[in-house]
MIKE-384876 format. One record per residue (C-alpha): residue in one letter; x, y, z. Coordinates in nm, 2 decimals, m for minus. Layout:
N
a,X,Y,Z
...
This chain:
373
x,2.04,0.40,0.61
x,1.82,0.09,0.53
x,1.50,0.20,0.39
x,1.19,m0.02,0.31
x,0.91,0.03,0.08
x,0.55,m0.13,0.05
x,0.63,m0.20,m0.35
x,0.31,m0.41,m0.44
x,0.19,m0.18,m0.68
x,0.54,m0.08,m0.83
x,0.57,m0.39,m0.94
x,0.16,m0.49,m1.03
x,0.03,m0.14,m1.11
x,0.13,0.05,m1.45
x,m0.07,0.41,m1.38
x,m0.05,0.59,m1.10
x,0.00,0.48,m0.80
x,0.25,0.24,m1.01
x,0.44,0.53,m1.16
x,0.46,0.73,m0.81
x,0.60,0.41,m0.62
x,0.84,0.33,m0.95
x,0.95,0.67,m0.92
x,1.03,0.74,m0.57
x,1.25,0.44,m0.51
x,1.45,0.53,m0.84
x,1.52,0.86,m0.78
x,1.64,0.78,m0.42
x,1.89,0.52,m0.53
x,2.01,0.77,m0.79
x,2.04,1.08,m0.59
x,2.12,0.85,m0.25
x,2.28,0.57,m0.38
x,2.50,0.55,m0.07
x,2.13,0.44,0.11
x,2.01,0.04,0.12
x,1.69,0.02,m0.01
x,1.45,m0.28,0.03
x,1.12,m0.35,m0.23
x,0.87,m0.57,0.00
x,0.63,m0.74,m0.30
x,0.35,m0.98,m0.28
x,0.50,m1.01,m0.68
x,0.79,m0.94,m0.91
x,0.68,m0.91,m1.23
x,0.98,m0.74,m1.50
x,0.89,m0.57,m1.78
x,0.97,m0.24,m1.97
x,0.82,m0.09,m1.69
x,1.03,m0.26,m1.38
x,1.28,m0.38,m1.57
x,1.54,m0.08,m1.39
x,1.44,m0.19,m1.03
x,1.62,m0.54,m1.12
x,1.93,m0.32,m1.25
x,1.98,m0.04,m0.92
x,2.26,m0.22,m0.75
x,2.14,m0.01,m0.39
x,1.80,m0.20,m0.46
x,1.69,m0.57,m0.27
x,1.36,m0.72,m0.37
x,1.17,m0.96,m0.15
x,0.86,m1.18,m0.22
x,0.61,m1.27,m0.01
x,0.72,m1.59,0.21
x,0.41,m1.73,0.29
x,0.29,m1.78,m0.07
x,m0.13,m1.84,m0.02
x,m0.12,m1.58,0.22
x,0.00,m1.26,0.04
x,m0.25,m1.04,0.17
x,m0.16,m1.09,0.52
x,0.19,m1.14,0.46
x,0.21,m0.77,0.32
x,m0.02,m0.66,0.64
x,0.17,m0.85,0.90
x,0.39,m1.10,0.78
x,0.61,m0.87,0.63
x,0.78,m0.72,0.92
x,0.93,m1.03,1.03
x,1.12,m0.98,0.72
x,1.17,m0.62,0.76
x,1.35,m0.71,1.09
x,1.56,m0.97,0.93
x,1.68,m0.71,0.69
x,1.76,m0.43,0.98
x,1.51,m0.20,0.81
x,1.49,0.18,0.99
x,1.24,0.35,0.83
x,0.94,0.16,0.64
x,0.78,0.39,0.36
x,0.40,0.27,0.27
x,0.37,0.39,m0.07
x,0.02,0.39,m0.10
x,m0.14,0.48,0.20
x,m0.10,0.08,0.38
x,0.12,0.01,0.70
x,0.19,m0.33,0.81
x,0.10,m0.36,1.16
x,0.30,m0.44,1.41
x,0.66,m0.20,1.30
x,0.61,0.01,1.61
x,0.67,m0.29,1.83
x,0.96,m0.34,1.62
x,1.12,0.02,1.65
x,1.08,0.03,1.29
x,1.01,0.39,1.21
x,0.70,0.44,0.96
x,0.58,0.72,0.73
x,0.27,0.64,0.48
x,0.21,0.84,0.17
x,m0.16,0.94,0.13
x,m0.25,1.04,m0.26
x,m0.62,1.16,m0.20
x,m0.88,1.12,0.00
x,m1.16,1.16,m0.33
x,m1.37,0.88,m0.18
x,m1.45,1.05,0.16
x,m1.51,1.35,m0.07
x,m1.70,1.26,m0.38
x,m1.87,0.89,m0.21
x,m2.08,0.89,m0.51
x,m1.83,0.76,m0.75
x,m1.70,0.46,m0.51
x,m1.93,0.13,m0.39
x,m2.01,0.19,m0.04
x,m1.78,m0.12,0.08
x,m1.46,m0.01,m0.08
x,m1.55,0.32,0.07
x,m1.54,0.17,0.41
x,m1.22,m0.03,0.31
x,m1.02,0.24,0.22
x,m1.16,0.44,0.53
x,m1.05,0.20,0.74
x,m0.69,0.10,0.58
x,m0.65,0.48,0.54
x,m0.72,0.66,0.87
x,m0.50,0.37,1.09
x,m0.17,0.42,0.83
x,m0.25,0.80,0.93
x,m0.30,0.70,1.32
x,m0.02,0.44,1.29
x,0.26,0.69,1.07
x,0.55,0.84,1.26
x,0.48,1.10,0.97
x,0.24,1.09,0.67
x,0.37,1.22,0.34
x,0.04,1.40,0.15
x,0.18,1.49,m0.24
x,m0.02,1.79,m0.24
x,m0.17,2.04,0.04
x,m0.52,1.99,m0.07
x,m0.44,1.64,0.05
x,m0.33,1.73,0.35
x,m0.59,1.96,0.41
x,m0.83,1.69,0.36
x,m0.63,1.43,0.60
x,m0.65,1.68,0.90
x,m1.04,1.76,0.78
x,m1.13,1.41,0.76
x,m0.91,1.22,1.04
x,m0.81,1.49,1.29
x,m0.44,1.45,1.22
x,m0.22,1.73,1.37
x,m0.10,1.90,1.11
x,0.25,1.88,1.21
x,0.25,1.53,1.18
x,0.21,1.54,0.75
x,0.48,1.67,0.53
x,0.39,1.77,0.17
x,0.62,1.70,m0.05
x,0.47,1.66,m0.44
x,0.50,1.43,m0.71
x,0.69,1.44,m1.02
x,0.63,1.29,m1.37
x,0.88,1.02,m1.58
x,1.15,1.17,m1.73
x,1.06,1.07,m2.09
x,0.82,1.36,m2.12
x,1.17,1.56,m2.05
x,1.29,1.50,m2.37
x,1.21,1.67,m2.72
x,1.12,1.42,m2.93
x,1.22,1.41,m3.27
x,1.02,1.48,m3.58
x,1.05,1.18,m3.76
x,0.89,0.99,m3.45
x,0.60,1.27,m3.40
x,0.52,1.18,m3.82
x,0.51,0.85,m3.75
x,0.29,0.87,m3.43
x,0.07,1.10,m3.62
x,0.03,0.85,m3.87
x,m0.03,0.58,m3.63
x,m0.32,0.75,m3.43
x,m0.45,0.94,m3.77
x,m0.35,1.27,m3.56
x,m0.33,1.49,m3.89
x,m0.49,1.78,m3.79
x,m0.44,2.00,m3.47
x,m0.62,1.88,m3.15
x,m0.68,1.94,m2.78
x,m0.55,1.70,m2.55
x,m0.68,1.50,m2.24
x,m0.48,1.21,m2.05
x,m0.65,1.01,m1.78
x,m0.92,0.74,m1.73
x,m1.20,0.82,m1.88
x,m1.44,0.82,m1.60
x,m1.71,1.05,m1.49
x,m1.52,1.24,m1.22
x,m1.25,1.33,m1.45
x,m1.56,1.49,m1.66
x,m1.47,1.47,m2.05
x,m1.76,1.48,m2.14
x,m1.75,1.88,m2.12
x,m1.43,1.92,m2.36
x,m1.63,1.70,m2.59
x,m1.91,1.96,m2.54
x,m1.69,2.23,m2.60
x,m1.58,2.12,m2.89
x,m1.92,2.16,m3.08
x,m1.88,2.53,m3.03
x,m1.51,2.56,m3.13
x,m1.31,2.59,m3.50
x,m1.40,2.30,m3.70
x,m1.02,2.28,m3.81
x,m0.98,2.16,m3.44
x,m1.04,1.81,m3.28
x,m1.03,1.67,m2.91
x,m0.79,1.36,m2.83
x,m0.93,1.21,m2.53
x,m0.66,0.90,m2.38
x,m0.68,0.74,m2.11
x,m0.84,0.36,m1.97
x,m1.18,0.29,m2.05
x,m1.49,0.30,m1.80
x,m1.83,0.27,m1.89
x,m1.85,0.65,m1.92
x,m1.71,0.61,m2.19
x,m2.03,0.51,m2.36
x,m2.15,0.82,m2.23
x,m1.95,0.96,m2.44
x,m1.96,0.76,m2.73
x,m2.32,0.80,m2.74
x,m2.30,1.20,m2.68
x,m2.03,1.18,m3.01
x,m2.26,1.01,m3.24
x,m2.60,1.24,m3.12
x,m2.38,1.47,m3.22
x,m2.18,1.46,m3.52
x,m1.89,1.47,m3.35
x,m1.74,1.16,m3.48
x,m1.46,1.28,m3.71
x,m1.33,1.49,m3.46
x,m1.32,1.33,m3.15
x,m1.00,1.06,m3.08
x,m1.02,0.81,m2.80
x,m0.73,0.63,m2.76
x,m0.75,0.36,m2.49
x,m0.45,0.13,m2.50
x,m0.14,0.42,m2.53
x,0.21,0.27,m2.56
x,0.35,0.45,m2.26
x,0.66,0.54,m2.46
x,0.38,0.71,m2.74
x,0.25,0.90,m2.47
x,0.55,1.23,m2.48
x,0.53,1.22,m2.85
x,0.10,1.28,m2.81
x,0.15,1.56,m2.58
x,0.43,1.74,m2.78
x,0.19,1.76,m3.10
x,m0.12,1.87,m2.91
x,m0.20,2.23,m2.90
x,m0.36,2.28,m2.55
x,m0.40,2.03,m2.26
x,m0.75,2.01,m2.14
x,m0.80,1.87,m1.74
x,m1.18,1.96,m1.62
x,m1.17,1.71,m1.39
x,m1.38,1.78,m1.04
x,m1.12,1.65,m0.79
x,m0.75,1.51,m0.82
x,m0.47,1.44,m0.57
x,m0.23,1.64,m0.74
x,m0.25,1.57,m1.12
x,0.05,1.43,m1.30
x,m0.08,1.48,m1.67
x,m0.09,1.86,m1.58
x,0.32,1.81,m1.52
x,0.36,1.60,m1.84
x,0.17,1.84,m2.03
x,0.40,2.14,m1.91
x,0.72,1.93,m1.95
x,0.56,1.89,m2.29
x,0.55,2.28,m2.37
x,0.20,2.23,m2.40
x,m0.04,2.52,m2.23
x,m0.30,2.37,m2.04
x,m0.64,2.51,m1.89
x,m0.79,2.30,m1.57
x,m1.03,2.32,m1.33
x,m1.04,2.49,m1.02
x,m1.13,2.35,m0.70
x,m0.90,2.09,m0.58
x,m0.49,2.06,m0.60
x,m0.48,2.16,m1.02
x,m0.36,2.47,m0.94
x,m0.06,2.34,m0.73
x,0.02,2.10,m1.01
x,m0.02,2.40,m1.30
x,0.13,2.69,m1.19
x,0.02,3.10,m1.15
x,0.03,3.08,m1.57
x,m0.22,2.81,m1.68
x,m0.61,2.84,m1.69
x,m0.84,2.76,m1.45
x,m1.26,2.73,m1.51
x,m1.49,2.55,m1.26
x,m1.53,2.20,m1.38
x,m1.89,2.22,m1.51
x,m1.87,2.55,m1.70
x,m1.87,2.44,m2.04
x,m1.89,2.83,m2.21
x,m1.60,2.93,m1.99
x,m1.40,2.64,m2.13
x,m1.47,2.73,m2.50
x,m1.42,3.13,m2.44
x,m1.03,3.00,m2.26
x,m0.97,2.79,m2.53
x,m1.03,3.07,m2.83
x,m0.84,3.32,m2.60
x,m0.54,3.10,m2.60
x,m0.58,2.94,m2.96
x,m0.65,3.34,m3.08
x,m0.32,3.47,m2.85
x,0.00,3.35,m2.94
x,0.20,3.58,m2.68
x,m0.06,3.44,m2.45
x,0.03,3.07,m2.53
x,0.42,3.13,m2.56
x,0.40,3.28,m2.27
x,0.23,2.99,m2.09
x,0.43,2.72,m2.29
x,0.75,2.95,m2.13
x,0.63,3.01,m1.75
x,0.46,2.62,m1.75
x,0.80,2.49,m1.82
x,0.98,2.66,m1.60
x,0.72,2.61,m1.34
x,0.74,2.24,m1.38
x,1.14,2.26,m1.27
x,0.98,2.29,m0.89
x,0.91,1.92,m0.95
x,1.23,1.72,m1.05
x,1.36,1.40,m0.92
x,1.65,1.57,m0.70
x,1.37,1.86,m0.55
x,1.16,1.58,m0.45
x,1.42,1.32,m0.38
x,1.58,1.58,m0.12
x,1.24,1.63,0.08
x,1.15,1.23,0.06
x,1.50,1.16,0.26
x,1.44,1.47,0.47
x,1.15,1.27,0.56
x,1.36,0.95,0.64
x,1.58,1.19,0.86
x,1.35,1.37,1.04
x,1.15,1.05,1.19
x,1.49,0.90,1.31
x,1.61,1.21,1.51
């Protein structure tokens, strides 16, 4: 099978919608390496991060021909090229189709992450809203089949566009490898050292933004042991000064961490010394640091709401995302119960086993299959 990919952002974007397109085409040539399997980019760019994709011997890579014309080349352009190549089945990555594949008899299934600006408009311009809107609901109408990563997503695609429901497959996302592995004690010293990480902490990775709300762990932890502190990593917004400014007010400023330019290969050995992994945030897609953090034998408590509880499992903690006393009275119960915690470090890592690269690299081709037959 020949399969091509819309890899613009495996190549130019490093969080993720990145990691997700990095990811699927990697674990497809692994697990199918007997597949062809095309990357259609606007841009090659190698680095730690893509430096594999020039490796996989299964994997071709293709730049944009018409070179001051990338955007349209990757909306239209590219299925010339896709045609040249015999391409079957064209997977959009990030919820983008190229028109004109039906035409072609190329088959096409789109992966849509979220639909958060449709829900939550507030935290999006109003143009970009109507961009995404647009781009989003014809990759839906245009799809042979959509891919949704988790089944609030898909709920929202059928609440939001009218798709038939049999037209979306869910199959979920999983997280790198690297937070897989036990890391050894001599690195978590030195990365302790490096961050000044010396006494225990909650954990929180993700852009620090206002819809992923931590500004309520940072509340939370006015009310909790003093022995404890809050690690908050993740991109910078300007909600971040909200918090800054919330920390000083406070007296909070020995205690809270905010790391915003993370080594990605720092990032398992941060999760493996945290004691709890803290998510409040109001709406996610699926939520990846939930995964790392389990993989990570760390116990997390998120909020309810959206897809968290698919990512997390029956054995982590859920509060509604604005409940700050809720927050600190799960936090005590788990700091204060140590069967408690094992028992969520234990069921959280087996839980996460639902979500490795063969499981999901099994259901992506299923996909492929399914929309050829």
């Amino acid at each position: 099978m020949k399969i091509g990919f819309d890899a613009k952002r495996a190549f130019k974007n490093f969080t993720g919608l990145g990691n997700y397109a990095r990811s699927i085409v990697q674990i497809l040539a692994k697990n199918y390496p007997e597949n062809q399997y095309y990357l259609y980019t606007t841009d090659k760019v190698s680095n730690d991060r893509t430096a594999f994709l020039f490796k996989l011997r299964n994997v071709f890579i293709r730049t944009a021909t018409i070179k001051l014309l990338k955007s349209f080349w990757r909306s239209k352009g590219v299925v010339k090229e896709l045609v040249k190549d015999e391409i079957e089945v064209y997977h959009g990555l990030s919820a983008e189709l190229p028109s004109g594949l039906k035409a072609r008899g190329i088959k096409a299934v789109v992966t849509i992450h979220d639909l958060i600006f449709l829900r939550y408009p507030k935290y999006f311009k109003y143009l970009d809203r109507k961009i995404y809107e647009l781009k989003y609901r014809k990759a839906c109408e245009d799809a042979d089949t959509i891919v949704a990563i988790s089944e609030q997503t898909k709920r929202d695609i059928i609440h939001y566009f009218g798709t038939a429901e049999e037209k979306i497959k869910v199959v979920y996302q999983g997280c790198d490898p690297i937070f897989y592995e036990k890391q050894t004690s001599e690195f978590l010293n030195e990365i302790r050292s490096k961050y000044n990480l010396h006494k225990d902490f909650f954990l929180c990775v993700g852009t620090i933004e206002n819809r992923k709300n931590q500004l309520l762990i940072v509340k939370a932890l006015a009310s909790l042991p003093k022995d404890i502190d809050l690690v908050l990593v993740g991109k910078s917004t300007p909600y971040q000064n909200n918090i800054e400014h919330y920390i000083a007010d406070n007296k909070l400023t020995s205690r809270v961490h905010i790391l915003n330019n993370v080594p990605f290969l720092d990032l398992p050995a941060i999760y493996q010394i945290a004691k709890i992994f803290v998510y409040p945030s109001e709406f996610e897609g699926f939520g990846i640091p939930i995964l790392e953090a389990l993989n990570s034998a760390v116990p997390v408590i998120a909020a309810k709401g959206s897809c968290l509880e698919e990512a997390g499992g029956p054995n982590s903690i859920y509060i509604n995302a604005g409940d700050e006393d809720d927050l600190v009275f799960q936090i005590l119960k788990v700091l204060a119960n140590k069967p408690l915690r094992n028992n969520m470090i234990e069921e959280g890592q087996s839980y996460a086993l639902n979500f490795r690269e063969e499981i999901i690299a099994a259901k992506i081709l299923s996909v492929y299959q399914s929309v050829l037959h």
